[in-house]
ZANUTOR-313611 format. One record per residue: residue number from 0; x, y, z of N, C-alpha, C in turn. Coordinates in steps of 0.1 Angstrom, whole numbers. Example, Ala and Ser with C-alpha at 12.3 -4.5 7.8 and 13.67 -1.06 7.14 Angstrom:
BEGIN
R/nr/n.x/n.y/n.z/ca.x/ca.y/ca.z/c.x/c.y/c.z
R/0/132/-57/78/123/-45/78/132/-33/78
R/1/128/-22/71/137/-11/71/129/0/79
//
This chain:
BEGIN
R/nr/n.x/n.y/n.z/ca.x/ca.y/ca.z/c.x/c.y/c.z
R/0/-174/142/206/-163/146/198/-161/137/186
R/1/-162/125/191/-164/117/178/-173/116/167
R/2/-184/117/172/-195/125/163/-192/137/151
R/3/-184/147/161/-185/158/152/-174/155/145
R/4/-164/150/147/-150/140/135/-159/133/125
R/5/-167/127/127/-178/120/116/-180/130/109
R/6/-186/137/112/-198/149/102/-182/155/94
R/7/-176/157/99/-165/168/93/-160/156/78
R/8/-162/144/78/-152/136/69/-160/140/59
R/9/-154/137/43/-156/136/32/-161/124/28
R/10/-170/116/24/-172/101/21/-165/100/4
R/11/-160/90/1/-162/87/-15/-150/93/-18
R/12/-131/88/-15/-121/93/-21/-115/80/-26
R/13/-121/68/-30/-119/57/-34/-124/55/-45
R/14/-119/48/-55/-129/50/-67/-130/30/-82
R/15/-137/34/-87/-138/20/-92/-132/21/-107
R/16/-118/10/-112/-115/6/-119/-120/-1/-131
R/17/-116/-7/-145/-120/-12/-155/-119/-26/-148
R/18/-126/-33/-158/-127/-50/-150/-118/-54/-159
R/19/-108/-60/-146/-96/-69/-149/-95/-82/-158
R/20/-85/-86/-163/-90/-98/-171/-80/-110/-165
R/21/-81/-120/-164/-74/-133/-164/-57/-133/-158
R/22/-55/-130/-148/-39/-130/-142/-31/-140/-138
R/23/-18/-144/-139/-18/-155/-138/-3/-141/-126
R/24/-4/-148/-110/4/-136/-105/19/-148/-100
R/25/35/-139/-95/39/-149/-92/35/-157/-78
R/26/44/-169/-79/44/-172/-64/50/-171/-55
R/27/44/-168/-42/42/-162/-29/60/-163/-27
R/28/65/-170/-29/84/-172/-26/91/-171/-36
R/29/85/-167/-48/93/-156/-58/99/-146/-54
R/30/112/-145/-53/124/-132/-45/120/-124/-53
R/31/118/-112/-44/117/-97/-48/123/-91/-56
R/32/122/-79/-65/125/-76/-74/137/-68/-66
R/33/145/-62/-77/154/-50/-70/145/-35/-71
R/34/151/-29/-59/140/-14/-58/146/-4/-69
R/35/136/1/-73/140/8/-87/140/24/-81
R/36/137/27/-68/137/37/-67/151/44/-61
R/37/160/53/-61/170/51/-53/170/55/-42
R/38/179/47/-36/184/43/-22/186/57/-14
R/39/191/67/-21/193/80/-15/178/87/-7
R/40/167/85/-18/152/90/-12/145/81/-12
R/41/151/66/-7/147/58/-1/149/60/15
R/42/159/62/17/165/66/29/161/80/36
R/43/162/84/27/155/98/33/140/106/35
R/44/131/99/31/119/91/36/117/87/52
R/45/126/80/54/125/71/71/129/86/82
R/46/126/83/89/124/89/103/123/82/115
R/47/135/86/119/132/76/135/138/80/149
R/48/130/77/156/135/83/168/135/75/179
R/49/142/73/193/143/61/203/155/55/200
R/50/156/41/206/169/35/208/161/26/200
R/51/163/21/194/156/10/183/164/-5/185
R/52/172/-4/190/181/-16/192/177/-22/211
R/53/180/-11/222/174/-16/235/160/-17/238
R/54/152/-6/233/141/-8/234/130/-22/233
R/55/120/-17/238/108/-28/234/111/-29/216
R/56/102/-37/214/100/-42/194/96/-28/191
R/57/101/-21/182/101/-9/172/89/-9/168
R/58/85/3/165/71/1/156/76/8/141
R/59/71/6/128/72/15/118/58/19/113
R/60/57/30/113/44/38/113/44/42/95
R/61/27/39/91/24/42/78/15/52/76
R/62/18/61/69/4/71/68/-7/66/54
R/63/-21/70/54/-27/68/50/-32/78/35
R/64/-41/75/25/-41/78/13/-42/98/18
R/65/-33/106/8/-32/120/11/-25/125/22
R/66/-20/117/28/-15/119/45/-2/119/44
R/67/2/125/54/19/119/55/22/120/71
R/68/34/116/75/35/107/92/29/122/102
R/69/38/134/97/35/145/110/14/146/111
R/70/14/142/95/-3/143/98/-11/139/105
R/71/-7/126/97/-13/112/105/-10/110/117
R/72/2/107/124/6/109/131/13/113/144
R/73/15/127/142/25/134/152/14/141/160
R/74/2/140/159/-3/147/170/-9/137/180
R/75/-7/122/177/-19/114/185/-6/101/187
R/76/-3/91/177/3/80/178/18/81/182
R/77/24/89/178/37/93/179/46/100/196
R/78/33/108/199/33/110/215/31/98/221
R/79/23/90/217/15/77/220/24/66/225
R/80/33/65/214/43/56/217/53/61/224
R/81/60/72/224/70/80/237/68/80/245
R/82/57/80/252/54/83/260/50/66/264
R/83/47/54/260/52/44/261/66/33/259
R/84/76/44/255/89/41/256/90/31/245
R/85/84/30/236/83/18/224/89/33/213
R/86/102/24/207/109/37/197/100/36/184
R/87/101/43/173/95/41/163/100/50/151
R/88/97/42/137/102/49/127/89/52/115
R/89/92/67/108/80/66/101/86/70/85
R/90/76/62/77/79/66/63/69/78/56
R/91/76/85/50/69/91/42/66/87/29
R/92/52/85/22/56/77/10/54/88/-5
R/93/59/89/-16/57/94/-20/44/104/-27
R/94/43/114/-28/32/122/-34/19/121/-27
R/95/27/121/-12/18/120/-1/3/110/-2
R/96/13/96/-4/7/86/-8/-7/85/-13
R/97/-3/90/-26/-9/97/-37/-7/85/-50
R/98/2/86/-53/12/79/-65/10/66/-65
R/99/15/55/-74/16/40/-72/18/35/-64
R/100/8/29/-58/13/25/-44/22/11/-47
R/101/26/5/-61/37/-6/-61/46/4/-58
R/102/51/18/-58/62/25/-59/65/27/-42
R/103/51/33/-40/50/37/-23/57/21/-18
R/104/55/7/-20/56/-4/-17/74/-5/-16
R/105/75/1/-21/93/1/-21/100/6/-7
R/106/92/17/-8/97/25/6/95/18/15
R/107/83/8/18/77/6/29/89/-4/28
R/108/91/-16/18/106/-22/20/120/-19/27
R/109/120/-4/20/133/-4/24/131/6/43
R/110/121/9/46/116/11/57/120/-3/68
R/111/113/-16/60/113/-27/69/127/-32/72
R/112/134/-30/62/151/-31/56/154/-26/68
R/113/155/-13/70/163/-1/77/163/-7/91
R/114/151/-4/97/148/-5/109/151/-16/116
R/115/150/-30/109/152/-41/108/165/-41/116
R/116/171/-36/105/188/-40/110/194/-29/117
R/117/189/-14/121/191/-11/129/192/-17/143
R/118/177/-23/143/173/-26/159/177/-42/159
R/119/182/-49/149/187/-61/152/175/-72/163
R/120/165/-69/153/156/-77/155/140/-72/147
R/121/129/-82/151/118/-74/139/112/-69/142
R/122/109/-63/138/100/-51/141/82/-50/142
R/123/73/-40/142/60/-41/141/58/-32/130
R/124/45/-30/126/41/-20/115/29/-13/118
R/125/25/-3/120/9/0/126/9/12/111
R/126/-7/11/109/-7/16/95/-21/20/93
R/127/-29/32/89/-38/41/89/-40/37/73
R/128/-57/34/72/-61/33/60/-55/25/47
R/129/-50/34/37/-37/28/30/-25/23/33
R/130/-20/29/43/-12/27/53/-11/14/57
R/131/-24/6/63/-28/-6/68/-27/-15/61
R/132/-27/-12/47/-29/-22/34/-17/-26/29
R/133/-11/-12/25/3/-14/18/14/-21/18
R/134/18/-24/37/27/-35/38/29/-44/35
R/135/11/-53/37/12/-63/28/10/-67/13
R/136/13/-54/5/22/-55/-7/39/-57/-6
R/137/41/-54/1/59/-55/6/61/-67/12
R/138/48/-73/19/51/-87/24/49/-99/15
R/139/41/-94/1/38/-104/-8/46/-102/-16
R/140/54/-91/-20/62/-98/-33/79/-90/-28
R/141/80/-92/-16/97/-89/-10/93/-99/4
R/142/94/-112/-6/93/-124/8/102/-125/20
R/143/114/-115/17/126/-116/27/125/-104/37
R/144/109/-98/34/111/-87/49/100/-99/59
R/145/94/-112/52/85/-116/62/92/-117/77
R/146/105/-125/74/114/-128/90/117/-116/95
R/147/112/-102/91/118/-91/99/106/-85/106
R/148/94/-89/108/80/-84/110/76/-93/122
R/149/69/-86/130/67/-92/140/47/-89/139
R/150/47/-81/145/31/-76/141/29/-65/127
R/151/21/-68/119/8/-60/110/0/-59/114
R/152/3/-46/118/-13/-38/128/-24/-29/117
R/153/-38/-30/116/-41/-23/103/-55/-14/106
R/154/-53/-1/106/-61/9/114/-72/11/102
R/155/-86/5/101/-90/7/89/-85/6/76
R/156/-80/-5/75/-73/-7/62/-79/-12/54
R/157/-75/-8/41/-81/-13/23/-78/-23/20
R/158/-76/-37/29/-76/-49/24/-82/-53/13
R/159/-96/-48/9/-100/-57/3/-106/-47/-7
R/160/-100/-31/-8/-103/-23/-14/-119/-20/-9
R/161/-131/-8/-16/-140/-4/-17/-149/-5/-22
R/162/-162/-4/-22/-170/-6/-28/-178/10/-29
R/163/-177/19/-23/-181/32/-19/-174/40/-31
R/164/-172/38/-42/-162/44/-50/-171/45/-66
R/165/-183/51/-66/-191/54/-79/-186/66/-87
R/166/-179/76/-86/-182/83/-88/-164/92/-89
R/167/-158/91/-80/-150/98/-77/-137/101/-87
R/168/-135/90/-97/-126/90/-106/-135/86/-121
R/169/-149/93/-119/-156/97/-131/-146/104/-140
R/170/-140/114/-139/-133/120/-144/-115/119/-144
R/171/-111/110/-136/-99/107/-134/-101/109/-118
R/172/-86/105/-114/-78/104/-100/-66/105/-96
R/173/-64/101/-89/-49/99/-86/-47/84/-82
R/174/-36/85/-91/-34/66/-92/-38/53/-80
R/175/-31/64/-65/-34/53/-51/-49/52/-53
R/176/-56/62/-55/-73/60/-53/-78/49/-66
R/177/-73/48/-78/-79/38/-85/-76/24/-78
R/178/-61/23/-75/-57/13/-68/-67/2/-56
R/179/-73/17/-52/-81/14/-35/-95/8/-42
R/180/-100/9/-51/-111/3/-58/-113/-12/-52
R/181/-128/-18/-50/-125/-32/-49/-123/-40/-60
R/182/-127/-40/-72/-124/-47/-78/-112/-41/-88
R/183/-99/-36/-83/-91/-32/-93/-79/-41/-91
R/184/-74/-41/-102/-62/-52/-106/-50/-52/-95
R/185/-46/-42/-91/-38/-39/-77/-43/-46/-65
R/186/-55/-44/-58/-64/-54/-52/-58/-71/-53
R/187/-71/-73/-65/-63/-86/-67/-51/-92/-67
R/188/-43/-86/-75/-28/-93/-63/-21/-92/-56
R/189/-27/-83/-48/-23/-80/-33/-29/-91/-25
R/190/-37/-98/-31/-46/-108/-22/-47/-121/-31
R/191/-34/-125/-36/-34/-135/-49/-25/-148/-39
R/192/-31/-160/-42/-21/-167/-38/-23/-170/-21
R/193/-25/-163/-10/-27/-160/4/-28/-149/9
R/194/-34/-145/16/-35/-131/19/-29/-129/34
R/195/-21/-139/44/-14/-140/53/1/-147/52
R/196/7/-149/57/22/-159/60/27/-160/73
R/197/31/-173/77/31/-180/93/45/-170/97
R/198/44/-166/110/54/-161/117/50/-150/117
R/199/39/-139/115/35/-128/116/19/-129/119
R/200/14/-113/131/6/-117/136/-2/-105/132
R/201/-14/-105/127/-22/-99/118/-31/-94/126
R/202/-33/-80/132/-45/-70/138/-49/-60/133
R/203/-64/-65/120/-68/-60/114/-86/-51/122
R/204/-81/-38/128/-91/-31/133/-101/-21/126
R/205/-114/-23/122/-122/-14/115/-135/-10/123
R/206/-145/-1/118/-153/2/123/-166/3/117
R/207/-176/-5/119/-192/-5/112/-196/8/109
R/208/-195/15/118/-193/33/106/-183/36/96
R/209/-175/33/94/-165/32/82/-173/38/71
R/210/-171/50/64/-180/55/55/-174/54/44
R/211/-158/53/43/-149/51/31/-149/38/32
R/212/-141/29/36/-139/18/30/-150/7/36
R/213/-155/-1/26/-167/-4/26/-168/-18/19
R/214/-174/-30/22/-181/-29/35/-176/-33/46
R/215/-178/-34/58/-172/-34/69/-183/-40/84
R/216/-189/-44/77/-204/-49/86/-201/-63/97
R/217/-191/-69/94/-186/-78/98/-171/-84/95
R/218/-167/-96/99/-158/-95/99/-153/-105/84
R/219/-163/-110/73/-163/-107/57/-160/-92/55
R/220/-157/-81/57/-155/-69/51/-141/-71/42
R/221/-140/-58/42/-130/-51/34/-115/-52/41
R/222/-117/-52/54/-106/-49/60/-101/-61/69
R/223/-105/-73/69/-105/-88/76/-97/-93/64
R/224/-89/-97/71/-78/-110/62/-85/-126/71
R/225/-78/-132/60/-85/-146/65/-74/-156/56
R/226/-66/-171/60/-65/-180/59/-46/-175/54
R/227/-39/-182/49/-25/-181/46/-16/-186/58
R/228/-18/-183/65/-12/-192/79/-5/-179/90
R/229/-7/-169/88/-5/-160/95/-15/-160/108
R/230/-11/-153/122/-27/-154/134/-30/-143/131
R/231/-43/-143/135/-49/-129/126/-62/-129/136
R/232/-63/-115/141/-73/-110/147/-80/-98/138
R/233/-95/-105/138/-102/-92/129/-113/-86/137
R/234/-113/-77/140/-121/-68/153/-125/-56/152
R/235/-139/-55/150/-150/-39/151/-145/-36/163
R/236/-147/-19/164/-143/-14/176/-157/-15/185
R/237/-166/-22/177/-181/-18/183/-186/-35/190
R/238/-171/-41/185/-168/-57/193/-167/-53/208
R/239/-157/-44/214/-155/-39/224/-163/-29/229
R/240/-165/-21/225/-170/-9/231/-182/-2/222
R/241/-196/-13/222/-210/-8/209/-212/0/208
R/242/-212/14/218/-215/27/212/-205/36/205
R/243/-195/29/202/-183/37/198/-188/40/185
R/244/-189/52/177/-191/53/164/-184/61/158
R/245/-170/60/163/-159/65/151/-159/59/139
R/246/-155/71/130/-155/67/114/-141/63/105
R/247/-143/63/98/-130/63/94/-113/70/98
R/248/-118/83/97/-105/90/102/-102/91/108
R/249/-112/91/122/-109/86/136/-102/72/141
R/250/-106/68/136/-102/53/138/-86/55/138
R/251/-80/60/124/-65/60/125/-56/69/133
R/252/-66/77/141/-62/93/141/-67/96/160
R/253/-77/88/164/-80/96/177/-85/85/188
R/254/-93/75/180/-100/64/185/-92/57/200
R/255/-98/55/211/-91/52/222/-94/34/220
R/256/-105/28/215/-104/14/213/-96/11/203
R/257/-95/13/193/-83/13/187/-70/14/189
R/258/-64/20/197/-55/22/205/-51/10/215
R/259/-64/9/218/-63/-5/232/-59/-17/227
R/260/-64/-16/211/-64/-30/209/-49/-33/200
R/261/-47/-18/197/-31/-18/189/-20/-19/201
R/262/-21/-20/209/-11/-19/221/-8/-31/227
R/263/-24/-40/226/-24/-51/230/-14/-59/225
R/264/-16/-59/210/-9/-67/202/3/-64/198
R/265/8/-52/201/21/-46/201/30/-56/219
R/266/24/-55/229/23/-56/243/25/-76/246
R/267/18/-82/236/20/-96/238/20/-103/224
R/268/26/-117/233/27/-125/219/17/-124/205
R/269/11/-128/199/6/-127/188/-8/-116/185
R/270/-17/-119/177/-25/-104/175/-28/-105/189
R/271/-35/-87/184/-42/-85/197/-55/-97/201
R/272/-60/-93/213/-72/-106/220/-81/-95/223
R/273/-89/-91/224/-103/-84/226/-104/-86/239
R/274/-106/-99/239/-114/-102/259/-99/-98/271
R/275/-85/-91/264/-79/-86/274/-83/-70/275
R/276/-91/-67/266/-96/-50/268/-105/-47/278
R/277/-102/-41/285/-115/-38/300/-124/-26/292
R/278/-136/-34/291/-141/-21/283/-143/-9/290
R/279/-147/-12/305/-155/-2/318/-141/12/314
R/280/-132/5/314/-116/19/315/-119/26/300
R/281/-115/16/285/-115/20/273/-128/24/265
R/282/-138/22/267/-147/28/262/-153/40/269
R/283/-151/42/281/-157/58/285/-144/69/281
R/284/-132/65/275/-123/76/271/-124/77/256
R/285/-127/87/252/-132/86/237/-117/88/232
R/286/-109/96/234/-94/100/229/-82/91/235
R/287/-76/85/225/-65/76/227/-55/85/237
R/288/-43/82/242/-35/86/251/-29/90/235
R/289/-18/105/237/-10/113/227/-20/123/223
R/290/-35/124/221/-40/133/216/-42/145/229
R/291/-43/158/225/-46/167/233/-57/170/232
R/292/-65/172/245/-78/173/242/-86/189/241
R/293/-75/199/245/-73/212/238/-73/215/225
R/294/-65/207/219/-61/208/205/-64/197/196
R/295/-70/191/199/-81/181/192/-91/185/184
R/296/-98/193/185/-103/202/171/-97/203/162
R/297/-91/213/160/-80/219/152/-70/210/147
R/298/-64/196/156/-56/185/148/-62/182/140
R/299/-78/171/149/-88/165/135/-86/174/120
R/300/-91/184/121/-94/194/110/-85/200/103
R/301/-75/201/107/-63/204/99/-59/188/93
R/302/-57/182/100/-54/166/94/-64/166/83
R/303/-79/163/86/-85/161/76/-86/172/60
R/304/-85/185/66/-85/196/50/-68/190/44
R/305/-65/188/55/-50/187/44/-49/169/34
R/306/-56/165/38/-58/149/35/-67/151/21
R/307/-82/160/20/-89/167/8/-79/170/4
R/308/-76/181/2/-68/191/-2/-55/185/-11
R/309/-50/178/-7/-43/166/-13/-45/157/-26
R/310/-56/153/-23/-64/143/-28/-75/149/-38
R/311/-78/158/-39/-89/166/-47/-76/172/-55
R/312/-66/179/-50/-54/188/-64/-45/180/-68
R/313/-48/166/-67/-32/157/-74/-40/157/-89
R/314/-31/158/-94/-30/155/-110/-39/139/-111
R/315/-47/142/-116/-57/132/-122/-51/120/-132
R/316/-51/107/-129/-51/97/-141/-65/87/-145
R/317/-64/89/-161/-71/81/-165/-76/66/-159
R/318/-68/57/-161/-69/48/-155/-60/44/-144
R/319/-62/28/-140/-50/28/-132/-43/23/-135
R/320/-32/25/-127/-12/21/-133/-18/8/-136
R/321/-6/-2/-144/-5/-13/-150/5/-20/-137
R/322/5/-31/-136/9/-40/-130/20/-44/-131
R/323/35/-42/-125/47/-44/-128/51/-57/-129
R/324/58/-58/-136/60/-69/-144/66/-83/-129
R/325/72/-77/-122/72/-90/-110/59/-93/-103
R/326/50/-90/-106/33/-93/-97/31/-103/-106
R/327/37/-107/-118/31/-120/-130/40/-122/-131
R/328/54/-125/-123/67/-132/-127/62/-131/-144
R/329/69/-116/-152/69/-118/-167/83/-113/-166
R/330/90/-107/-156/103/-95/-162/108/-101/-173
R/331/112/-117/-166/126/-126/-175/118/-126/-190
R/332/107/-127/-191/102/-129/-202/96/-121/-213
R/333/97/-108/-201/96/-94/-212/113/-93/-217
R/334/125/-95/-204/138/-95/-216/140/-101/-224
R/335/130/-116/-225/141/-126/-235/129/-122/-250
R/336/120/-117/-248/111/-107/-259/121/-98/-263
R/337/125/-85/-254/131/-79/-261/144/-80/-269
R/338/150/-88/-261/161/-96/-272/162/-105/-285
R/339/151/-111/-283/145/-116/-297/141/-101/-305
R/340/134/-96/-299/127/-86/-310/144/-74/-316
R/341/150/-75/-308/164/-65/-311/171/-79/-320
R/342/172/-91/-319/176/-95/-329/172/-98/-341
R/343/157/-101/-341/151/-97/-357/155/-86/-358
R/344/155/-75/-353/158/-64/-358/173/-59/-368
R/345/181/-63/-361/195/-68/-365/194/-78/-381
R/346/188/-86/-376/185/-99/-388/179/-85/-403
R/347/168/-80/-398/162/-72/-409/171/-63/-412
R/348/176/-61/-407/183/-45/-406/198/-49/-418
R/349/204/-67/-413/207/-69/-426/205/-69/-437
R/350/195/-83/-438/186/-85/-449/186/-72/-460
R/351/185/-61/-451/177/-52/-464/193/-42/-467
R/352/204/-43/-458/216/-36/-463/219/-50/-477
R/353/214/-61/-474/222/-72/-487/214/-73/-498
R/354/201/-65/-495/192/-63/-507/198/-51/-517
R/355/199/-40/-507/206/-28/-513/219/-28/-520
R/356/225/-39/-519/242/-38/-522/236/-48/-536
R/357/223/-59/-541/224/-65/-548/216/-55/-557
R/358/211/-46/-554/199/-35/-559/206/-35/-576
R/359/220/-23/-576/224/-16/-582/226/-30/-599
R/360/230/-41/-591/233/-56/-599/222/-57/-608
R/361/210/-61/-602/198/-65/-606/192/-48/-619
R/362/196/-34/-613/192/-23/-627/202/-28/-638
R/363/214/-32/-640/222/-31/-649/219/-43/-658
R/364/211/-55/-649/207/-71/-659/198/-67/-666
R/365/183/-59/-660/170/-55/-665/175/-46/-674
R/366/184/-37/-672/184/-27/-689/192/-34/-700
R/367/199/-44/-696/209/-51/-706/201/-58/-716
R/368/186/-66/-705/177/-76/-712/171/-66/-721
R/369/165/-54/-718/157/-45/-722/165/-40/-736
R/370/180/-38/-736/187/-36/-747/183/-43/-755
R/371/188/-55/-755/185/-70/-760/175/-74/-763
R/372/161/-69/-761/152/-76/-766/146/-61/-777
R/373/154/-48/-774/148/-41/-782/160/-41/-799
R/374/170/-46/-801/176/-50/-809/168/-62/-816
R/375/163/-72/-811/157/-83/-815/142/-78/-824
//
């Protein structure tokens, strides 16, 4: 089954950016900006179900680039967790996280915001692809959801962006897909400064078949965080269980080692640990617990055409978005520009009303002289 989930994917929906120049980004405990999106369809975005307050630690579930939660998740992860009595909440991010993912980055805030203080304690985050990545844009420049996070779980995630991306935004994209590039300016300071922070436990899971995000050969890939002071576990599924060769979309979507090892670390103190997976039990079950294995066709494949489908009809951009002005601590300094520049403005705007008023002065001296010298 896993096999024929391979053959079904699309490779190459990531794509490569212009080369960045010289950033100077803020620092890591620079307070977050205010959310520019409003609070109304901030709010109405989130989804959650369970007791979020008695329960085990909450999870908040991210969908991945083209996806959205019922996709990604309501046929496999979402039974997954009910049925483990762990409550959870899911965002939907905009333009079926399609769009800016600094914008998507908001939601995922006010996501961590919500649930947070619902459940009066912190929460976890398990996250598919983009999904996997995104939060820690929310965790690097809204330093006040760090104390609300307990685990960053990251199901094939674009840490470290792509390298599989020649081609795809030849002609334009949609903004998340430039974004996912490895060398695009988004990338870089999402990983500026540290790429972890202490009190949060980091289970970053990918797979050596990974046909999208790339490379992934070890645990140098794309999807391994390293150093900032966060604990961080970085783990092939093929660490555990070698013949496993789910690909990408599996991995977020059906993968039973992936599963094992997201549970783990959901299940005990810090990331998941590998050597507590029995492989004899988790590798001979190819389908995580939540997926039906009736309707496992037909999920894959509907998940996946709708994920294309998505992603191939969004409105194309040229390049990618520009960098908001709090990733380079500039805001204060783009206002105190525009207030200078509205005050020359002002300044000229006199200048030339006190030119005009001396105008009419200066015709009446020149024809007087002109009189005067044609008398002479």
């Amino acid at each position: 089954m896993r096999r024929a989930l391979a053959a079904a994917v699309v490779a190459g929906v990531l794509a490569l950016p212009g080369t960045a120049s010289a950033i100077t980004y803020a620092p890591v405990n620079q307070p977050g900006p205010k959310l520019s999106v409003p609070q109304a369809k901030l709010d109405a975005a989130l989804q959650c179900t369970g007791d979020l307050a008695a329960g085990p630690t909450p999870v908040l579930l991210v969908p991945g680039t083209g996806s959205s939660p019922p996709r990604n998740f309501g046929w496999n992860w979402e039974p997954a967790l009910n049925k483990l009595g762990i409550p959870w909440c899911a965002v939907t991010l905009p333009d079926n996280a399609l769009g800016d993912i600094q914008v998507a980055g908001e939601y995922i805030v006010n996501g961590i915001r919500a649930e947070y203080a619902r459940a009066g304690k912190r929460i976890s985050i398990i996250g598919h692809s983009q999904g996997g990545m995104a939060p820690r844009w929310a965790l690097r420049f809204w330093p006040g959801t760090r104390a609300k996070v307990d685990d960053q779980i990251g199901l094939a995630p674009s840490n470290h962006g792509t390298t599989t991306a020649q081609s795809t935004c030849a002609n334009g994209c949609a903004p998340a897909i430039w974004q996912q590039a490895n060398d695009a300016k988004f990338i870089a300071a999402l990983n500026s400064h540290q790429e972890t922070f202490p009190g949060i436990s980091y289970t970053q899971v990918y797979t050596h078949t990974d046909e999208e995000v790339r490379p992934n050969d070890d645990d140098t890939g794309s999807s391994s965080l390293h150093g900032g002071g966060g604990l961080i576990t970085n783990v092939a599924i093929q660490d555990v269980c070698p013949a496993d060769s789910t690909e990408h979309n599996g991995l977020g979507t059906v993968d039973n080692t992936a599963y094992a090892l997201a549970v783990d670390a959901l299940t005990h103190p810090g990331p998941a640990d590998p050597s507590r997976i029995d492989p004899g039990s988790v590798c001979s079950t190819p389908l995580m617990p939540g997926v039906n294995p009736a309707t496992f066709p037909a999920d894959a494949a509907a998940t996946l055409q709708d994920d294309l489908t998505n992603i191939f009809t969004h409105p194309p951009s040229s390049t990618e978005p520009p960098l908001k002005c709090y990733v380079t601590d500039t805001c204060g300094k783009c206002a105190k520009y525009k207030r200078k520049h509205k005050k020359h403005q002002k300044h000229h705007a006199a200048a030339a009303k006190k030119h005009k008023k001396k105008h009419p002065k200066c015709k009446r001296k020149h024809k007087k002289h002109k009189k005067h010298a044609a008398q002479r």
